[in-house]
C-alpha positions in Angstrom: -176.1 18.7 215.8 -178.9 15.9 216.0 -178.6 12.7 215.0 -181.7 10.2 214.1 -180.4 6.5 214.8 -182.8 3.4 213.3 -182.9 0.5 215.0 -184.8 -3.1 214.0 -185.8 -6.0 216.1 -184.8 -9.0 215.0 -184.9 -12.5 215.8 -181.5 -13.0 217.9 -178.1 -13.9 216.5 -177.9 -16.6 218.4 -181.1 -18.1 217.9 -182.0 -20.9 215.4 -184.3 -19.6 212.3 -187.5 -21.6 212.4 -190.2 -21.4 209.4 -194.0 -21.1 210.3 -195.6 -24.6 209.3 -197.7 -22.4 206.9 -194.4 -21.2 205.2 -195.9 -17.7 205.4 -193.3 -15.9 207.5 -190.3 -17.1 210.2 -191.7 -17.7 213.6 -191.0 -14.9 216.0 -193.8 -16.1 219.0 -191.7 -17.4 221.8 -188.3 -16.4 220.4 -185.6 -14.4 222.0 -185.6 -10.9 220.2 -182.6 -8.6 220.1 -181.5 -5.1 218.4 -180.1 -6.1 214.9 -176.4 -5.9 215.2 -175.3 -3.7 212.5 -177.9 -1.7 214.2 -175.9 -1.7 217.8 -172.7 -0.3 216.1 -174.9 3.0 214.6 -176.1 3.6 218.0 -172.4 3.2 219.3 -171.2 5.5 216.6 -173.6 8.3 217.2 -172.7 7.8 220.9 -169.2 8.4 220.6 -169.9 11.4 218.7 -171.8 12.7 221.6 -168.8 11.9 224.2 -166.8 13.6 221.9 -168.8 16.8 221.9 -169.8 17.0 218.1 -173.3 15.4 218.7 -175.6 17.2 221.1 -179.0 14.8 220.5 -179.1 10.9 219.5 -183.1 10.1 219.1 -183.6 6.6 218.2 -186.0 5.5 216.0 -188.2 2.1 215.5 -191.1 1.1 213.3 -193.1 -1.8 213.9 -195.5 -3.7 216.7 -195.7 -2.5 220.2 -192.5 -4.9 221.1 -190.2 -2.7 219.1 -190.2 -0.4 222.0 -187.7 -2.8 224.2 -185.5 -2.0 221.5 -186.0 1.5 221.8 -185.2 1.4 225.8 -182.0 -1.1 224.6 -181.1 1.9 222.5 -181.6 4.2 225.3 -179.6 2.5 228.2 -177.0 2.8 225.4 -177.1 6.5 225.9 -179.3 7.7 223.0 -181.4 10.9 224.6 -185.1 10.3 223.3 -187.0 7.9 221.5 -189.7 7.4 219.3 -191.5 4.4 218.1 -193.3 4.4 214.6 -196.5 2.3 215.3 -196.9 -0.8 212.0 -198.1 -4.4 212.7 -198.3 -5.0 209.1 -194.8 -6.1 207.5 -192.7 -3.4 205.6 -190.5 -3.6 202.4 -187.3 -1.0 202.6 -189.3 1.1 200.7 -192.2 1.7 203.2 -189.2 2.0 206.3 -187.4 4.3 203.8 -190.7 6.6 203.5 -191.3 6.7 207.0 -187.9 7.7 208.1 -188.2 10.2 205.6 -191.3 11.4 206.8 -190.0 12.0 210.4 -186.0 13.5 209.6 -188.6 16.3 207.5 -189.9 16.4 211.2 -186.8 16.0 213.0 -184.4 17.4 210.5 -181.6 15.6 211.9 -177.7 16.5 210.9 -177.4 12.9 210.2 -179.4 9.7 210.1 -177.2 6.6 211.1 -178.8 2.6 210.3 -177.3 -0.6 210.3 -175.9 -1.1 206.4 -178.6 -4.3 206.6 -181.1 -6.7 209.1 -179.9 -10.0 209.7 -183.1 -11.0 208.9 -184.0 -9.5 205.2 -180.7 -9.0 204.7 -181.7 -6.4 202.1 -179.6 -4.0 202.4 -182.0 -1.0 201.0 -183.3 1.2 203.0 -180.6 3.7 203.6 -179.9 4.3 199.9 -183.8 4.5 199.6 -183.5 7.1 202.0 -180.7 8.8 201.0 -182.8 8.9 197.7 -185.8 10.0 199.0 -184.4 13.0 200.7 -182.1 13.9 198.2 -179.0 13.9 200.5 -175.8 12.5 200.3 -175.1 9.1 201.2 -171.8 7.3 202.8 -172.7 3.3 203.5 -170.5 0.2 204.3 -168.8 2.7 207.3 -165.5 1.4 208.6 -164.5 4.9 209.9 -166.5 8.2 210.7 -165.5 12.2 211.3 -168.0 14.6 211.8 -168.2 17.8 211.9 -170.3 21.4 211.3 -171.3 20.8 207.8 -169.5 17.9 206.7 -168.7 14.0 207.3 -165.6 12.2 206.5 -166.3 8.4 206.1 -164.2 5.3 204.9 -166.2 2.7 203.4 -165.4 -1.0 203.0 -165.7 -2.0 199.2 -165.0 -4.8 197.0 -161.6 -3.5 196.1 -160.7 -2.4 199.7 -161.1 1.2 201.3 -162.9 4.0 200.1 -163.0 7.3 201.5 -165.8 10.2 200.9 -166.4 13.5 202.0 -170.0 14.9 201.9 -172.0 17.8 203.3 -174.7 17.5 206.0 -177.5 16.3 206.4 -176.4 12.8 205.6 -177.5 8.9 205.6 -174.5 6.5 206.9 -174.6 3.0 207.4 -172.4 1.2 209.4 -170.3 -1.8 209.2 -169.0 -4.3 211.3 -165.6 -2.9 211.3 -166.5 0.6 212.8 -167.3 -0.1 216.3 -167.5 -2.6 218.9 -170.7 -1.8 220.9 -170.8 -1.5 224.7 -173.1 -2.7 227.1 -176.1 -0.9 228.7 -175.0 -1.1 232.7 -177.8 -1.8 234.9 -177.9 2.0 236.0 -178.4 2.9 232.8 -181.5 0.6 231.5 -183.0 2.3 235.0 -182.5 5.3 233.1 -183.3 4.5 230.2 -187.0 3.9 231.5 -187.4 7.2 232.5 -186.1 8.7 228.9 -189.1 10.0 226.9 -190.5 7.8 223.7 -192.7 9.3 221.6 -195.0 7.4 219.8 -196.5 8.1 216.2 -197.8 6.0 213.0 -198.0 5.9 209.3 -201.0 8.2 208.7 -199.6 11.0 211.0 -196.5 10.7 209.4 -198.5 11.5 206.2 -196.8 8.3 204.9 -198.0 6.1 202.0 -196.3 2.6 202.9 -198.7 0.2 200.9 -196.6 -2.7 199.9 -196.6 -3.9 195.8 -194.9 -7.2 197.1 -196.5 -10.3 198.5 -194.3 -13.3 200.0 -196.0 -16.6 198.8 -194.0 -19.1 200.7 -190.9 -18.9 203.1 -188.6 -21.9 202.9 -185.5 -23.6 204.9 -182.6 -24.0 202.5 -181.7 -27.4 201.6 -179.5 -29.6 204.6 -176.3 -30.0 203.8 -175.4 -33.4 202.3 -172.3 -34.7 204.6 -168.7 -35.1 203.8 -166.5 -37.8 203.2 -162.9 -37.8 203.8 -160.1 -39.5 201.3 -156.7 -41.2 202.2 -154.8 -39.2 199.6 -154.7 -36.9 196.4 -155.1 -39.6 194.4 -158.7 -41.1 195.8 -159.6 -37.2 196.0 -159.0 -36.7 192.1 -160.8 -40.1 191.5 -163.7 -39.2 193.7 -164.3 -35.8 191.6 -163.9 -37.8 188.6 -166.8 -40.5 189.7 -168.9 -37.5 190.4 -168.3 -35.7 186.9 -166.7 -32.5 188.7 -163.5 -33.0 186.7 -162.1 -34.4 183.5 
C-alpha cells in the first residue's frame, strides 16, 4: 500500500508574525521556515504504518517556490521514501492545492493521502475535504487514532461532542490532529540520507491542473493590541468596575 503525505512550509511556530508594510501578504524574507506542524504528525503516522508493515511507500508531497523542497528533505530524514515537489510561486487557495493533489494521487494512485487537518498559517482547514470531494473518496479528518489495513481504515476523530469513530474503504483522505502522534526527530544520519532520496519535480500545467484563483487579498492586518488589565482588591470593586463599564446591570 502507498501512501501520498502533504506537507506546507510555513512560517515557524515559534516565530513572531510580521505584516509586509504594504499589508499585501506576511513577511516570509529572512524568517525561519519550518514543516507546518499538523503536517509533522501525517508524516509520523504514515511512518508508523510503514514500521508496522501495512505501508510499503510514503511519498511526500509539496507545492510551492523552490524553498518548499527543504521541507520535502525534512519529510525525508523522517523516513518518507520519495519525494516530489509541485513547482507554484504564485499563492494558492485550498482549492488550487486540492486540484493539484488530485491531479498527482490520479498519477500516483495512492491507498491513502494523509495532510495536516490545517496550516498554522491560513488556518483554513479545506483542502482535504476539497480533496476528498474532488476524488470522490471517502474522508476521515480531525484523526486522534488510525488502523489500516487491505481495503479499509479505522479512524477516531475528535469532534465537538467528543470521539467519533468511522470506518471507510480505501483510497482515503485523513487528516490528522494534534492528538494522534507525537513526531520524532530526523537524526543526523538520516537528513544524510535523506539527500540522497529521489524528488521529483513537476508543475501545474503538467499536472493538467487549472489552479487560477477567483480570490484577491486586498490588505493583511495585525489584530488589535490587547488593552491591559487591571487587578481589584475584592468582589465588590470587581462588580463595581463591570458596572462603570456598562458590562452588567
Amino acid at each position: 500500500m502507498r501512501a501520498l503525505v502533504a506537507v506546507k512550509r510555513v512560517v515557524d511556530y515559534a516565530v513572531k508574525v510580521r505584516v509586509k508594510a504594504d499589508k499585501s501578504a506576511v513577511e516570509t524574507a529572512g524568517v525561519k521556515m519550518s514543516m507546518n506542524p499538523f503536517c509533522e504528525i501525517a508524516v509520523e503516522e504514515a511512518m508508523r504504518l510503514k514500521e508496522s508493515g501495512v505501508l510499503t511507500e510514503v511519498v511526500a508531497v509539496s507545492i510551492g517556490p523552490k524553498a518548499c523542497q527543504e521541507t520535502i528533505r525534512t519529510a525525508l530524514a523522517m523516513g518518507a521514501d520519495r519525494g516530489i515537489h509541485i513547482q507554484h510561486d504564485d499563492p494558492l487557495t485550498p482549492l488550487g492545492v486540492a486540484k493539484l493533489l488530485a491531479k498527482l494521487s490520479e498519477k500516483e494512485k495512492p491507498d491513502v493521502m494523509l495532510m495536516g487537518k490545517q496550516a498554522i498559517d491560513g488556518d483554513n482547514n479545506q483542502t482535504g475535504q476539497m480533496l476528498a470531494a474532488l476524488m470522490g473518496w471517502p474522508q476521515a479528518t480531525f484523526a486522534s487514532k488510525m488502523t489500516l489495513e487491505k481495503g479499509k481504515a479505522t479512524v477516531v476523530r475528535e469532534v465537538d461532542g467528543g470521539m467519533e469513530t468511522v470506518s471507510m474503504g480505501t483510497p482515503l483522505v485523513v487528516t490528522t490532529d494534534l492528538r494522534l502522534n507525537e513526531p520524532r526527530y530526523a537524526t543526523l544520519p538520516n537528513i544524510m540520507k535523506a539527500k540522497k532520496k529521489p524528488l521529483e519535480t513537476t508543475d501545474a500545467a503538467t499536472l493538467g491542473a487549472d489552479v487560477t484563483s477567483k480570490q484577491k487579498v486586498l490588505s493583511v492586518a495585525e489584530p488589535a493590541a490587547r488593552q491591559a488589565g487591571a487587578t481589584v482588591a475584592d468582589t465588590a470593586e470587581l462588580v463595581a468596575k463591570l458596572k462603570e463599564k456598562g458590562l452588567i446591570m
